[in-house]
C-alpha positions as CSV (number, residue, x, y, z in Angstrom):
1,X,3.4,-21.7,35.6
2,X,4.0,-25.2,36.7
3,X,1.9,-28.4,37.6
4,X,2.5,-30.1,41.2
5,X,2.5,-33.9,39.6
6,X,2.2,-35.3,35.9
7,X,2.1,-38.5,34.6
8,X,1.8,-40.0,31.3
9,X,-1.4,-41.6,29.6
10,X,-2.2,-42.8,26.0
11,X,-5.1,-41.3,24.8
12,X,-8.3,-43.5,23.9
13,X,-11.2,-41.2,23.4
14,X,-13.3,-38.3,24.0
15,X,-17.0,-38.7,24.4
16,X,-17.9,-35.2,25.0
17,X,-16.3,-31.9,25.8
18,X,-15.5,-32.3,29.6
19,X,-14.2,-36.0,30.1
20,X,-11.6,-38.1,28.0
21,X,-11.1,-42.0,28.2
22,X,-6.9,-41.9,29.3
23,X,-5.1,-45.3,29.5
24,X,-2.9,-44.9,33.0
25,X,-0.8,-47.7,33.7
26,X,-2.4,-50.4,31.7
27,X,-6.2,-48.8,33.1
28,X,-9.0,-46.7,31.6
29,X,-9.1,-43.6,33.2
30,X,-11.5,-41.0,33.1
31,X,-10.2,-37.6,32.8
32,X,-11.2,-33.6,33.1
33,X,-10.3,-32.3,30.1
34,X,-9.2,-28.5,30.8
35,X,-10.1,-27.7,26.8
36,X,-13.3,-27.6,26.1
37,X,-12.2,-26.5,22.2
38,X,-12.6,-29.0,19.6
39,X,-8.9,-30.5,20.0
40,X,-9.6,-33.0,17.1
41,X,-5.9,-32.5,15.3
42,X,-4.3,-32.9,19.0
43,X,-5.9,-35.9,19.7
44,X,-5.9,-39.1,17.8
45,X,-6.5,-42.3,19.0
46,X,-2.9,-43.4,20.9
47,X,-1.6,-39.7,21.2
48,X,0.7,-39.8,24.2
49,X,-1.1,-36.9,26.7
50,X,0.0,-35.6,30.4
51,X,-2.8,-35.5,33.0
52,X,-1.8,-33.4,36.2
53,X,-2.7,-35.7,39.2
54,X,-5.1,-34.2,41.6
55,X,-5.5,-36.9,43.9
56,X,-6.3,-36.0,47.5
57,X,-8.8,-33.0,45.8
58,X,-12.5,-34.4,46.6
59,X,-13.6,-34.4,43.0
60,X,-14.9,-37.1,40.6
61,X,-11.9,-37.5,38.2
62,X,-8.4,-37.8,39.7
63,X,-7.0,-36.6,36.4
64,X,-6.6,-33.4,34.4
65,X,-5.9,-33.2,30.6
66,X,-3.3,-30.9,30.3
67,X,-0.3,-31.5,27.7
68,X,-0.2,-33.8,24.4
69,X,2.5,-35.1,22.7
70,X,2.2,-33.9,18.8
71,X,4.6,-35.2,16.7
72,X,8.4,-34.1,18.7
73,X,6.5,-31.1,20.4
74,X,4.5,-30.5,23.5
75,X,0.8,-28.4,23.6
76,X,-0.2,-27.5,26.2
77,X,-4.3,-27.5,26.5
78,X,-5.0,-26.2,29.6
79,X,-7.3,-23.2,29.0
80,X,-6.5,-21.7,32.1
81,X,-3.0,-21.8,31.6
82,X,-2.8,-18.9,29.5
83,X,-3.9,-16.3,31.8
84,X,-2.0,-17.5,34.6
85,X,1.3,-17.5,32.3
86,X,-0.1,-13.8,31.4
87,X,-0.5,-12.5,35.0
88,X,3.0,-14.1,36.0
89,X,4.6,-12.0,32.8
90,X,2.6,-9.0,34.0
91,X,4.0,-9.3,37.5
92,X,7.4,-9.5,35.8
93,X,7.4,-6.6,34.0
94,X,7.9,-8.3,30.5
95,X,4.7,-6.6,28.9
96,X,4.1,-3.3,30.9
97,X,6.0,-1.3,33.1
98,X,5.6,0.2,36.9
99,X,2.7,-1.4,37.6
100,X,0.3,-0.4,40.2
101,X,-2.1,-3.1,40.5
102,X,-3.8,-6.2,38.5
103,X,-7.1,-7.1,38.6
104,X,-8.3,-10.2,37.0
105,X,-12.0,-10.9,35.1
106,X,-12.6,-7.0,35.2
107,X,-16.1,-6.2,33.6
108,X,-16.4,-3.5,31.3
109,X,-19.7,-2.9,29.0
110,X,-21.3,-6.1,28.7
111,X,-17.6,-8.1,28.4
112,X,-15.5,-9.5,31.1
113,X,-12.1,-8.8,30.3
114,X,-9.1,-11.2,31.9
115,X,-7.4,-8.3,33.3
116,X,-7.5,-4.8,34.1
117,X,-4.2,-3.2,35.1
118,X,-3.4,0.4,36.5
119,X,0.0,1.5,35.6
120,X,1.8,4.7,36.2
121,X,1.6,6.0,33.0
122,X,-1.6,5.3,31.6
123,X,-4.3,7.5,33.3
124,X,-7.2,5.3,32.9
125,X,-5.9,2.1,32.7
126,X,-5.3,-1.0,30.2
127,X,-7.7,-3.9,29.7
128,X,-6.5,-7.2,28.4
129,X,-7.9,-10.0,26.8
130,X,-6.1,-13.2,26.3
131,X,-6.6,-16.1,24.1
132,X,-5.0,-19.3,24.0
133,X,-4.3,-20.6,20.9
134,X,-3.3,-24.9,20.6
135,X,-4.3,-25.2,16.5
136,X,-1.3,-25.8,14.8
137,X,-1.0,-26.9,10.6
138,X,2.3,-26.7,8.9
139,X,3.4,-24.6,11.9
140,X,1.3,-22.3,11.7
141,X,-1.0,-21.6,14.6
142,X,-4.5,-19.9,13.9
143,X,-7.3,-18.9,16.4
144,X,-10.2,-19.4,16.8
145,X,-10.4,-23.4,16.7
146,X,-14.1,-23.3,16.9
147,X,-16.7,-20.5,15.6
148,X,-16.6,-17.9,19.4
149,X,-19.7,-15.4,19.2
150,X,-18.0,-14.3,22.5
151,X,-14.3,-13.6,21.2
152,X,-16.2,-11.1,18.9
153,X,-18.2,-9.6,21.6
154,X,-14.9,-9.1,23.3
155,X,-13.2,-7.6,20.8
156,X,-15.6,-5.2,19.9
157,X,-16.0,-3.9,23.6
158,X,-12.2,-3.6,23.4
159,X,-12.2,-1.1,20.3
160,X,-15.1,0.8,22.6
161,X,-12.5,0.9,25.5
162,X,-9.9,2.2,22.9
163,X,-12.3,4.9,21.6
164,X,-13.0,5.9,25.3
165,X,-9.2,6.9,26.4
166,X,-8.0,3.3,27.7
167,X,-4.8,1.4,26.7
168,X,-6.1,-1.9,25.1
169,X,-4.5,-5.6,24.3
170,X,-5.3,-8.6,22.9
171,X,-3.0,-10.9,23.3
172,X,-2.5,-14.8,22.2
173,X,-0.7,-17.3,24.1
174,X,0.4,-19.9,22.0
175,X,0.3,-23.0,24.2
176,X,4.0,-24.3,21.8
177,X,7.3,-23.4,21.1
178,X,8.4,-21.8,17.8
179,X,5.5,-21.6,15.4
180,X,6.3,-19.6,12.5
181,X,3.6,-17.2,13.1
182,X,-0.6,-16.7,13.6
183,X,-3.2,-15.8,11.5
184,X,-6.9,-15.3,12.2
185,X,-8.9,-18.5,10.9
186,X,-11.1,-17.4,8.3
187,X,-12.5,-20.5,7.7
188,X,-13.2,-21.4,10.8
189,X,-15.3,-17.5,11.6
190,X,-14.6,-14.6,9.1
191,X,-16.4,-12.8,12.1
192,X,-13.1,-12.9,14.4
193,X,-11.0,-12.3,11.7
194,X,-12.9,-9.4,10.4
195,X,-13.1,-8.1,14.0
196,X,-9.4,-8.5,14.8
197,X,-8.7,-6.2,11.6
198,X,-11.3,-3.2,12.7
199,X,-9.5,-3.8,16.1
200,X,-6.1,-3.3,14.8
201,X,-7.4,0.0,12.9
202,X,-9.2,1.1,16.0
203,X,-5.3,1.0,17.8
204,X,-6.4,-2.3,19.6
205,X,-2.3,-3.3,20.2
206,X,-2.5,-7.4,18.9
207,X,-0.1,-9.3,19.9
208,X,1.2,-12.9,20.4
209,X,3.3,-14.9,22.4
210,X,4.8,-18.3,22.3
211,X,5.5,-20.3,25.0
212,X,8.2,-23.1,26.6
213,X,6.2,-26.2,27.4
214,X,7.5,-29.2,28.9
215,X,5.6,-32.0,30.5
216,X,4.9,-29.4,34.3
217,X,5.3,-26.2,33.0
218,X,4.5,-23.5,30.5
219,X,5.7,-20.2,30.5
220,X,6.4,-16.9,28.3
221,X,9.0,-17.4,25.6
222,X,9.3,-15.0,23.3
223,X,7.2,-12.9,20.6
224,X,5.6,-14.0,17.5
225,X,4.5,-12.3,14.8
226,X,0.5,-12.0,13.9
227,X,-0.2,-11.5,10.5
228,X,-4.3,-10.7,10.1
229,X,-4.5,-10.4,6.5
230,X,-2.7,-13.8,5.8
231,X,-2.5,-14.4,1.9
232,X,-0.9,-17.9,1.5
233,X,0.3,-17.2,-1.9
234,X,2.3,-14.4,-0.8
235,X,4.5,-16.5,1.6
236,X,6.1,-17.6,-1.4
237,X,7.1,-14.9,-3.3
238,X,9.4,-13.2,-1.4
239,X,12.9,-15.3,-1.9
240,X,12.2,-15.8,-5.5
241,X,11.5,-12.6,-6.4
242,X,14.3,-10.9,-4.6
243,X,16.8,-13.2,-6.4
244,X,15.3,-12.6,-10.2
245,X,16.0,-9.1,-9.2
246,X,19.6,-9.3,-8.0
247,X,20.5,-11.6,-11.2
248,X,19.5,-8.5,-13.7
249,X,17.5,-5.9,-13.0
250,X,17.9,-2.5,-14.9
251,X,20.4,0.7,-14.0
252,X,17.8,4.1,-13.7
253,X,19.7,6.8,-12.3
254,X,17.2,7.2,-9.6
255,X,18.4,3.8,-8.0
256,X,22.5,4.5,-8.5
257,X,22.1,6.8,-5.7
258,X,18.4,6.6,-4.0
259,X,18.5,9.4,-1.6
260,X,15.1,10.8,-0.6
261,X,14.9,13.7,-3.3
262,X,16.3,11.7,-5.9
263,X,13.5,9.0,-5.2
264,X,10.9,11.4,-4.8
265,X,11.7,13.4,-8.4
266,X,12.0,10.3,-10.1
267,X,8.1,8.7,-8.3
268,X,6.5,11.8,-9.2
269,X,7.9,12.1,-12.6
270,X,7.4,8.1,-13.7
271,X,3.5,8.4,-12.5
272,X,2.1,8.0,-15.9
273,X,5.2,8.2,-18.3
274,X,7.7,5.2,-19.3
275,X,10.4,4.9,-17.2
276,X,12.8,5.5,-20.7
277,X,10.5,8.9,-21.3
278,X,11.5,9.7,-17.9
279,X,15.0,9.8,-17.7
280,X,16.2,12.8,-19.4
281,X,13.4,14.4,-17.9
282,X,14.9,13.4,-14.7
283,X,18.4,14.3,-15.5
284,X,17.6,17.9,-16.8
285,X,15.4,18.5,-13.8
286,X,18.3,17.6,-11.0
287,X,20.6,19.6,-13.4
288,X,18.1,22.7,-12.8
289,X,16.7,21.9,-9.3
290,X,19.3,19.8,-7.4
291,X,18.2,20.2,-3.9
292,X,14.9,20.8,-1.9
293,X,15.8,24.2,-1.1
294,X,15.9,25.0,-4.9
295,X,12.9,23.2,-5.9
296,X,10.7,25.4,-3.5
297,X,12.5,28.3,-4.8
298,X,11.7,28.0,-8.2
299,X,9.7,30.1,-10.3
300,X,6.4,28.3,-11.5
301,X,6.9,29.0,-15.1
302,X,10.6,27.6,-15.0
303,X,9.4,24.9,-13.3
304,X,6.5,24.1,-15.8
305,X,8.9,24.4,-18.4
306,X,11.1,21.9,-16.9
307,X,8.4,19.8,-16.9
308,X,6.6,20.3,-20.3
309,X,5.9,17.6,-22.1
310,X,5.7,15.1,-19.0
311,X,2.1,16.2,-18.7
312,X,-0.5,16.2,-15.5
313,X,1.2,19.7,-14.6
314,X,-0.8,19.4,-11.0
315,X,2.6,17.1,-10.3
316,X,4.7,19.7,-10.7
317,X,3.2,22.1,-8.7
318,X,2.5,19.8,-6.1
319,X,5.8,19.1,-6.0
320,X,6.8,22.6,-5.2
321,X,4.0,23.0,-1.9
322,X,5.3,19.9,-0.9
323,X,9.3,21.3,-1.1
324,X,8.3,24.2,0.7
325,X,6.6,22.5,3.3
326,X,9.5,20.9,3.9
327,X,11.5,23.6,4.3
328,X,9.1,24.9,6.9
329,X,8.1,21.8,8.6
330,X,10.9,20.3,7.8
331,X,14.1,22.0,8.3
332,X,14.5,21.1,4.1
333,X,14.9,17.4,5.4
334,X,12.5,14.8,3.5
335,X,11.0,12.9,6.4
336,X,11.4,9.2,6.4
337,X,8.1,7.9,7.5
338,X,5.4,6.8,5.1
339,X,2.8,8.8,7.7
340,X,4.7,11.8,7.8
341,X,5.5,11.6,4.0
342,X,1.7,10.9,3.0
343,X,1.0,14.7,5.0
344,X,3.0,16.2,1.8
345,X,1.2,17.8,-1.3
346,X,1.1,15.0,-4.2
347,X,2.3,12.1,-2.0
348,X,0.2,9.1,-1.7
349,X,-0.1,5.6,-0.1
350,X,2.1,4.9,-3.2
351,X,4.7,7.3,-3.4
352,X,5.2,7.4,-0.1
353,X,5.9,4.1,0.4
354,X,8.3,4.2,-2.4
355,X,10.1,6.7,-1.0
356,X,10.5,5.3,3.1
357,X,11.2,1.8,1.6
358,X,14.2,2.6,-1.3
359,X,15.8,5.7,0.2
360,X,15.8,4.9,4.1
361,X,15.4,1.3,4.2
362,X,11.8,1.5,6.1
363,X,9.4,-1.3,6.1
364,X,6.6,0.0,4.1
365,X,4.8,-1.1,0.6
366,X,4.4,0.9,-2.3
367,X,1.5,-0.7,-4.1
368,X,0.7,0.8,-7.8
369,X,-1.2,-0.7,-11.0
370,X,2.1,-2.7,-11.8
371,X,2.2,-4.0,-8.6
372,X,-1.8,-4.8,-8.5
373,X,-1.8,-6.5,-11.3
374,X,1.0,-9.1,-10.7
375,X,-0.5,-9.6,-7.7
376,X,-4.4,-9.8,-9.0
377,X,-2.4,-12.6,-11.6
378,X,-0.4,-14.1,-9.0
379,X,-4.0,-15.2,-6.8
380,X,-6.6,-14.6,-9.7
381,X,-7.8,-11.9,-7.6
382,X,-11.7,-10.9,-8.9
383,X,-11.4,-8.2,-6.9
384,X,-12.0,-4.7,-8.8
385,X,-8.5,-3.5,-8.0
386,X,-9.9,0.3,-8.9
387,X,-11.5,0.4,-6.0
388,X,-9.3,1.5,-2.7
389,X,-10.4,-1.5,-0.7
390,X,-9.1,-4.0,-3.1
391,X,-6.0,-1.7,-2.5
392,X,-6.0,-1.7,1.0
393,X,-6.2,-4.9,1.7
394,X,-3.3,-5.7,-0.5
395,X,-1.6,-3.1,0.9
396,X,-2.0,-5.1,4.6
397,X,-1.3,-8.4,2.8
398,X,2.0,-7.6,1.7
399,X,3.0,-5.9,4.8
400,X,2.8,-9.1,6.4
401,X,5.6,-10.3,4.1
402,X,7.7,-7.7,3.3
403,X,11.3,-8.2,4.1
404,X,12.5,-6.0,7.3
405,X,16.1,-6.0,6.1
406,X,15.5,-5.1,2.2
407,X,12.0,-3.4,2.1
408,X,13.0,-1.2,-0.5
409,X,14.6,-3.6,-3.1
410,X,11.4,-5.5,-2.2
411,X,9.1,-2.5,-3.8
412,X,11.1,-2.2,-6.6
413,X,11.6,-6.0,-7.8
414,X,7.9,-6.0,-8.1
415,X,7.9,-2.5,-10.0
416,X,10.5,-4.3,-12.1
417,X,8.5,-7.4,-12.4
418,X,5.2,-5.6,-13.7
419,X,7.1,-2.9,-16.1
420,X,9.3,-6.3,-17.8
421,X,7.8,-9.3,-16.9
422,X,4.3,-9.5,-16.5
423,X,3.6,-6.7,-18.5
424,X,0.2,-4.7,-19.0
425,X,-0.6,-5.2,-22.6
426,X,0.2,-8.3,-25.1
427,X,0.5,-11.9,-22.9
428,X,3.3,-11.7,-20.2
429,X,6.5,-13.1,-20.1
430,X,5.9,-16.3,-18.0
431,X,8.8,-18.5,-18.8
432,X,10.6,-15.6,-17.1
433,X,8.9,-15.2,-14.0
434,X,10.3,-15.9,-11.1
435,X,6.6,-16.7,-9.7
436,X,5.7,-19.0,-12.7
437,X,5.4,-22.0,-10.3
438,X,2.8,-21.3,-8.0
439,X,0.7,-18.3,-10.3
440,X,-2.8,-19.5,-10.3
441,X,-3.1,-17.1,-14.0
442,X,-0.9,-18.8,-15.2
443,X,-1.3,-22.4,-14.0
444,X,-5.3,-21.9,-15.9
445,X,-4.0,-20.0,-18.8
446,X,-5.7,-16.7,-17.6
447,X,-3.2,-14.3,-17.2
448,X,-4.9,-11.2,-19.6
449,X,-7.9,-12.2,-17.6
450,X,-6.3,-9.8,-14.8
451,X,-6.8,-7.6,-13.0
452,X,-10.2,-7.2,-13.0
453,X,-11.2,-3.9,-13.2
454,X,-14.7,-1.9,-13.6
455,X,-15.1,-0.6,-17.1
456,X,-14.5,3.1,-17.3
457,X,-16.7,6.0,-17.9
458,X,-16.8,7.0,-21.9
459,X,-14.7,10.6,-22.0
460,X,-16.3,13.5,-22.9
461,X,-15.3,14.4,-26.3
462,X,-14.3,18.7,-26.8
463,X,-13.9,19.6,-30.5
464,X,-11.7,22.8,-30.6
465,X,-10.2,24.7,-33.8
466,X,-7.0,25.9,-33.2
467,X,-5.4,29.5,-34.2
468,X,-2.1,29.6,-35.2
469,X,-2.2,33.2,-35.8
470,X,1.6,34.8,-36.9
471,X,3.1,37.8,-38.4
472,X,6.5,37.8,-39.5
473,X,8.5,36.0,-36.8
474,X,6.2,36.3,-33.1
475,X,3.1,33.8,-33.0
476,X,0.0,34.4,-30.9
477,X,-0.2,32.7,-26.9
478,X,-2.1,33.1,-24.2
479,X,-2.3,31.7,-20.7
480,X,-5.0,29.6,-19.6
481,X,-6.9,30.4,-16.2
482,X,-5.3,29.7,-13.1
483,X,-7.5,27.0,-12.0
484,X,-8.5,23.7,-14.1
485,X,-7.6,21.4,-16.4
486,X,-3.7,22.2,-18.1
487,X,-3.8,25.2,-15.2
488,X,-1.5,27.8,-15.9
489,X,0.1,26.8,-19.0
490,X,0.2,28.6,-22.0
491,X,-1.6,27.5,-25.9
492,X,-3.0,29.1,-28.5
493,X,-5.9,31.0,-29.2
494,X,-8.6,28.6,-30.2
495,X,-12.5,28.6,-30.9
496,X,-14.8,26.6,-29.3
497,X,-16.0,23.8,-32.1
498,X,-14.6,22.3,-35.7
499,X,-15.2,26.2,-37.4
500,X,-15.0,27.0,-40.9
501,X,-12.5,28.9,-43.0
502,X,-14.8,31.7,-42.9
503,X,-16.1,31.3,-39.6
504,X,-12.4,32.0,-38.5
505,X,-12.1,34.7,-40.7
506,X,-15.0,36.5,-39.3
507,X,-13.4,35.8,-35.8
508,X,-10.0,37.6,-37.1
509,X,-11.8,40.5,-38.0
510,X,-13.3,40.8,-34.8
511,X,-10.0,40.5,-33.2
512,X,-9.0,43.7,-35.8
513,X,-6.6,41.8,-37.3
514,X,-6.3,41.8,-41.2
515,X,-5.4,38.0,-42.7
516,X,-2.9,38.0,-45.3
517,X,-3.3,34.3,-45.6
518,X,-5.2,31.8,-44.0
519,X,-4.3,27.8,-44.4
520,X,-5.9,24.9,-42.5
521,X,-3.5,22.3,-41.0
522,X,-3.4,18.7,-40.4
523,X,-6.0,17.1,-37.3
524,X,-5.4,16.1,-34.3
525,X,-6.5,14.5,-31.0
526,X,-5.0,14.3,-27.1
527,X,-6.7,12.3,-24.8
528,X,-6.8,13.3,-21.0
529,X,-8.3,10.8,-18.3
530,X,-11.5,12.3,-18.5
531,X,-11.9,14.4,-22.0
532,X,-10.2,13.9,-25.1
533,X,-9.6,17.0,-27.9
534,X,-10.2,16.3,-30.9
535,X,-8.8,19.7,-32.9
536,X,-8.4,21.1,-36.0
537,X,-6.2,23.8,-36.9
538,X,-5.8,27.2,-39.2
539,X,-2.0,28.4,-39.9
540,X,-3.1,31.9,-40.1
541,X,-0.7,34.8,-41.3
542,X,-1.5,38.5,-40.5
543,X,-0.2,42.3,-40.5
544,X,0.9,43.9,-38.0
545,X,-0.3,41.4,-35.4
546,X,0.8,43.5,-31.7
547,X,-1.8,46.7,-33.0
548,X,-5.3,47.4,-31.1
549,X,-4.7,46.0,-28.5
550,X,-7.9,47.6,-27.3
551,X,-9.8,44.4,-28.4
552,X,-10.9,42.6,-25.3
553,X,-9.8,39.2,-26.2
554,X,-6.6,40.1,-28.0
555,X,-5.6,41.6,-24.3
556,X,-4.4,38.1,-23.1
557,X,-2.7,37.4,-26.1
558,X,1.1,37.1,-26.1
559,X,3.3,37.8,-29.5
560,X,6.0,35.6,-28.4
561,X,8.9,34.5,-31.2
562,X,9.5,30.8,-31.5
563,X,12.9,30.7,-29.7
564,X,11.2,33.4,-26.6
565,X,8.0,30.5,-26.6
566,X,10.7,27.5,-26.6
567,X,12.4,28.5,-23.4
568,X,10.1,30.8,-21.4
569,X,6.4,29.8,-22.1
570,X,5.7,26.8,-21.3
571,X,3.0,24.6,-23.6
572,X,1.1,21.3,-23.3
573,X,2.0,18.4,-24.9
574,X,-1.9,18.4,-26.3
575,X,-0.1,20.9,-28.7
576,X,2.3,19.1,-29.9
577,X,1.5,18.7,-33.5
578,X,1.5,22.6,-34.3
579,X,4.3,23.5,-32.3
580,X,6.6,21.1,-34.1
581,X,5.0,23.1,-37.2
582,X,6.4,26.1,-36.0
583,X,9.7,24.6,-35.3
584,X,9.8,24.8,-31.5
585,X,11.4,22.0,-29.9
586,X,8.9,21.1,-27.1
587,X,9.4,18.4,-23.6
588,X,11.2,15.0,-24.9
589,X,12.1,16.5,-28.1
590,X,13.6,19.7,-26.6
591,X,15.3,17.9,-24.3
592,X,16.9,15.3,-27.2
593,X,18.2,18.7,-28.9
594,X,19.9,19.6,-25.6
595,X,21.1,16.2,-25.0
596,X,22.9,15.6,-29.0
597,X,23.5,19.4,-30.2
């Protein structure tokens, strides 16, 4: 788009939106002003402006407003020039292909789009909306300058066309060269900005140019990146963090070699256990179950046994659906997208961020309560960050920031920064932190003020009594249903309540056994996320303990010995206090045996 004639002014005033006073060779000129925005940061008294010269038009002014110098760049502030730069790159080809025809100020609803364009491939057609966009701070443009009921108005009849089979755009012209990028300005109208985000989940396709200006011209120069959930603190973080991590961060087996599998395995296993818990776990486990293919081949109770003592045995299984979904889905080939990842049994927004970011280098964020809680520091975030909105929108804030070309080491130098830095429990390392600088926490002293979370519902409380019930060398299991809490698994007989001695005798006899010794054992208590046990426990010692079997409760009992219950059955860790009495070797400590004979 070019101008026919410009020459240069010094900028005196503005008395309302429409007309500008313009000094023009050593005269006061009034001038059209072609913005009818606010302007106030491009024009201060003395700015240096271009006016295109329409003399020979029969109009009242001679001169249009349409460039101003700011500082060693040129804005352009025509308001029409935007869509004419638009239509010239549609004609062009250089935002859709074979097109068929453009229509300009189309009306759809109760909106009048800038352009409606029929293409060959898209049946119904594509509406566009441009904005121009001249506010500039730090070099970084925003839009909207002023509060626009209207830029609303158009964007929600855009998500409507979405919804109703069209192609959609919104696209802003940035009237400069080389901004760093644009953001939505909240504090000019949340509306917009809150609009422009439904838009972008609605598969309204945002996007942003900027231009080449000179004193006559303005076209299309190149694309520029739109970041709607702009977080200014997070523009910081990035550099600083990613070279704390390179000077020292820890060797985990998982990251020598971060293949997909390997990455998975090692997500899955560290979700609620300590990452030094987790590693003979982990090692065992790809000793065992190497590939995909053997994972979905494995037999549950191997499988449950591999995993005993790591807890949440849901993981586990899951783990298995989500192998053999692979191999049918799949081909036995992880996919690499988070999208396609998240479709797997047991893989969230977390995991499978993880997973595209570390093993195939794809720019996506793995956000967990490490990560929300430097982050809830980092900003002093009141935000309840149990709450999946506070998650989402951190989610979106950091994918504005994450590094294309290391999204992966990324992830896990905040992972590393929560699990050794800013730590959950006792006052963070600060002096350490790479952010220690700019963290609001920390700058106010706060920092085991977040995150802010809602206080959690008081656990039910189940008292059991435990049966150890033996004979000479087998001791009494049974499986628990197939369904619930600890599904699957195996424990021991138990009564509901703290019983007595002769409560539990009365209960033996019922069972037809005969008690040849009966001796109660030390408490003790697991806590789940939503229950905790708190248990007490009889050592009991009887004859002959596989006879009648006709009793109806003594049918789902097992008479396993300790060595047969070490490595085939495979018990909770809520046990773990009377198994260790019976001298079986159970999850970390079984593994410890393996690991140093």
């Amino acid at each position: 788009m070019k101008y026919n004639k410009i020459v240069e002014g010094t900028f005196v005033e503005r008395p309302n939106r429409f007309i500008a006073k313009v000094i023009v060779d050593g005269k006061e000129e009034t001038v059209h002003v072609k913005n009818t925005g606010r302007c106030r940061e491009l024009l201060p008294s003395g700015a240096k402006v271009y006016l295109a010269d329409e003399a020979g038009k029969e109009r009242k002014t001679r001169y249009d407003m349409v460039a101003v110098l700011k500082g060693d760049r040129i804005i352009n502030m025509d308001s029409q020039a935007p869509n004419a730069v638009i239509k010239e790159a549609l004609q062009q080809g250089l935002i859709l292909r074979d097109i068929k025809e453009i229509k300009p100020e189309f009306t759809y609803g109760e909106s009048r789009f800038d352009f409606f364009v029929q293409t060959k491939e898209e049946e119904k057609g594509v509406f566009i909306e441009v904005k121009g966009v001249t506010l500039e701070q730090e070099n970084i443009v925003a839009f909207p300058d002023a509060p626009s009921e209207r830029a609303v108005k158009h964007v929600e009849e855009l998500i409507k066309a979405k919804k109703e089979g069209y192609r959609t755009f919104i696209i802003f012209v940035i009237q400069m060269e080389n901004p760093q990028f644009l953001i939505p300005n909240e504090t000019t109208h949340m509306a917009f900005a809150k609009a422009l985000r439904k838009a972008e989940e609605a598969g309204v396709e945002i996007i942003a140019f900027d231009t080449k200006v000179t004193e006559d011209s303005m076209w299309i120069n190149h694309p520029i990146q739109v970041k709607l959930h702009f977080q200014p603190l997070y523009e910081k973080i990035t550099k600083p963090l990613l070279a704390w991590y390179d000077k020292g961060h820890r060797i985990l087996p998982w990251r020598e070699d971060p293949v997909g599998y390997k990455v998975w395995i090692s997500e899955i296993m560290l979700q609620q256990t300590r990452v030094e818990a987790v590693k003979p776990y982990f090692k065992r486990f790809m000793e065992e179950l190497p590939t995909i293919e053997s994972l979905a081949n494995c037999e549950e109770e191997k499988l449950l046994k591999l995993w005993e003592g790591l807890g949440y045995y849901n993981r586990a299984r899951n783990l298995q659906k989500a192998a053999r979904q692979v191999m049918a889905e799949y081909g036995g080939e992880l996919p690499q997208e988070k999208v396609q990842l998240e479709k797997l049994a047991g893989i969230g927004s977390y995991t499978s961020g993880a997973i595209s970011s570390i093993a195939y280098g794809k720019k996506a964020v793995a956000v967990d309560g490490n990560v929300l809680r430097i982050l809830s520091r980092l900003t002093m975030n009141e935000e309840d960050v149990l709450k999946e909105a506070t998650k989402k929108k951190i989610e979106a804030q950091l994918m504005d920031v994450i590094p294309e070309e290391r999204p992966g080491d990324f992830n896990q130098a905040l992972m590393e920064l929560g699990a050794m830095v800013c730590i959950p429990n006792g006052k963070p390392k600060c002096e350490e932190c790479p952010w220690e600088a700019f963290c609001q926490a920390h700058k106010e002293g706060r920092e085991e003020e977040f995150p802010k979370k809602q206080a959690k519902k008081q656990r039910n409380i189940e008292k059991k009594t435990i049966l150890i019930v033996q004979d000479e060398d087998k001791t009494a299991l049974q499986k628990r249903p197939s369904k619930g809490l600890l599904a699957g698994l195996y424990e021991f007989p138990s009564m509901e309540g703290h019983q007595t001695k002769k409560a539990v005798l009365e209960y033996m006899k019922e069972q037809g056994l005969e008690v040849l010794r009966i001796q109660k054992m030390e408490s003790s208590k697991h806590i789940f996320s939503h229950k905790e046990w708190h248990m007490i426990a009889y050592a009991i010692r009887v004859d002959e303990l596989a006879k009648k079997e006709d009793v109806k409760e003594r049918k789902q009992w097992i008479f396993a010995k300790s060595e047969e219950a070490a490595e085939k059955y495979p018990l909770p860790s809520a046990f773990s206090t009377y198994t260790k009495c019976l001298n079986i070797a159970q999850g970390s400590d079984k593994i410890r045996g393996e690991v140093n004979p």
